[in-house]
One Martini backbone bead per residue (centre of mass of N, CA, C, O) as a GRO file, in nm:
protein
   68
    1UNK     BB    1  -0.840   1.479  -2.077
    2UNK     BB    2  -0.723   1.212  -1.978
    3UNK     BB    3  -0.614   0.904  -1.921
    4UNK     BB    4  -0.617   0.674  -1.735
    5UNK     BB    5  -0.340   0.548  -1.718
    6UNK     BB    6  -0.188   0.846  -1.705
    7UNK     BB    7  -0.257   0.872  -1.433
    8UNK     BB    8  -0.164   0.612  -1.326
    9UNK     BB    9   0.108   0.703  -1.351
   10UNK     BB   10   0.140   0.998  -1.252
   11UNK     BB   11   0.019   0.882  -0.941
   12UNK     BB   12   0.317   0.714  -0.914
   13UNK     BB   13   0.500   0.947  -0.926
   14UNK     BB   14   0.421   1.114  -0.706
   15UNK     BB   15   0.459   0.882  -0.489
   16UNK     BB   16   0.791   0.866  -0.528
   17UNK     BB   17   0.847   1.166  -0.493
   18UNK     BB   18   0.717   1.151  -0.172
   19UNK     BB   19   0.911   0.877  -0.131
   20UNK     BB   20   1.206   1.086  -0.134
   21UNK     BB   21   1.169   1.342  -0.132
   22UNK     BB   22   1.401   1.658  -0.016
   23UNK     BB   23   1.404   1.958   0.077
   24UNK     BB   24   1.734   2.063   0.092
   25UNK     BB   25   1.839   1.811  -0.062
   26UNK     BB   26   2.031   1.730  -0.343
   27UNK     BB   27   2.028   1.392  -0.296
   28UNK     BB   28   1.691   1.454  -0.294
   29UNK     BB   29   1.559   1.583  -0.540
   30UNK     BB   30   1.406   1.520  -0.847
   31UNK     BB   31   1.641   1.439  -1.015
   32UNK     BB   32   1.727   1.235  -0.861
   33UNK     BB   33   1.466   1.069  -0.835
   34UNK     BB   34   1.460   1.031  -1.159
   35UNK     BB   35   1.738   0.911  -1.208
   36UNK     BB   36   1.708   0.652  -0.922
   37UNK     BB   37   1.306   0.594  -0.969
   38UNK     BB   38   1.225   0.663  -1.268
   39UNK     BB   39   1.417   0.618  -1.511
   40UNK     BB   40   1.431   0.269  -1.429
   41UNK     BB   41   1.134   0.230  -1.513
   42UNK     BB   42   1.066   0.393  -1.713
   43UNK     BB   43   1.221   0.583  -1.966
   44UNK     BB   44   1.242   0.898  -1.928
   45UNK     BB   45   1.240   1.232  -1.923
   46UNK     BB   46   1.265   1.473  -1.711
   47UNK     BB   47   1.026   1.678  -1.811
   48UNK     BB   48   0.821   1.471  -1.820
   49UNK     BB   49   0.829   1.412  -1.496
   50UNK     BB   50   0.715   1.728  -1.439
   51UNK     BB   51   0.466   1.689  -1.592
   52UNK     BB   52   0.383   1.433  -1.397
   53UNK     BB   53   0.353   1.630  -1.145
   54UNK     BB   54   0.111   1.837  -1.244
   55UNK     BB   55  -0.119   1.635  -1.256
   56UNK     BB   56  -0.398   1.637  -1.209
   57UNK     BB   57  -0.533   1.322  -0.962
   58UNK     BB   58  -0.794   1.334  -0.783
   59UNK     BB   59  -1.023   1.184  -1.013
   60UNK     BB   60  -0.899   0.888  -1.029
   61UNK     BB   61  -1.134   0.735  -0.846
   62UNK     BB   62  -1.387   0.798  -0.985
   63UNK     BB   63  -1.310   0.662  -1.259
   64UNK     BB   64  -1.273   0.381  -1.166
   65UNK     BB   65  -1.564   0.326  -1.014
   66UNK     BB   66  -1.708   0.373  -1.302
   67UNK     BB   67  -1.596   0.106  -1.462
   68UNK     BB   68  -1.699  -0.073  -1.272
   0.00000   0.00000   0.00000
């Protein structure tokens, strides 16, 4: 299991990715996205950012409410 933050970072960037690329669009696909707004706000490479793409976030609410 990752670490909270991990997640938080994880749900972050899959929600750029949801508010930006548009599927059949080059000029929107995901590189674009990490290109011009994951990678100059987290500065990671591109491979990184499908990874945090993967990251299943559902349990991400549960964990929050648990530390609280």
């Amino acid at each position: 299991m990752h670490s909270i933050s991990y997640l938080i970072r994880a749900k972050e960037i899959q929600d750029f990715a949801a508010q930006f690329y548009e599927p059949g669009r080059h000029d929107k696909c995901y590189k674009q996205v990490w290109l011009k707004h994951v990678f100059p706000k987290y500065g990671f490479n591109y491979n990184t950012f499908l990874r945090y793409m993967r990251v299943d976030t559902s349990c991400l609410e549960e964990l929050l409410v648990e530390q609280e």
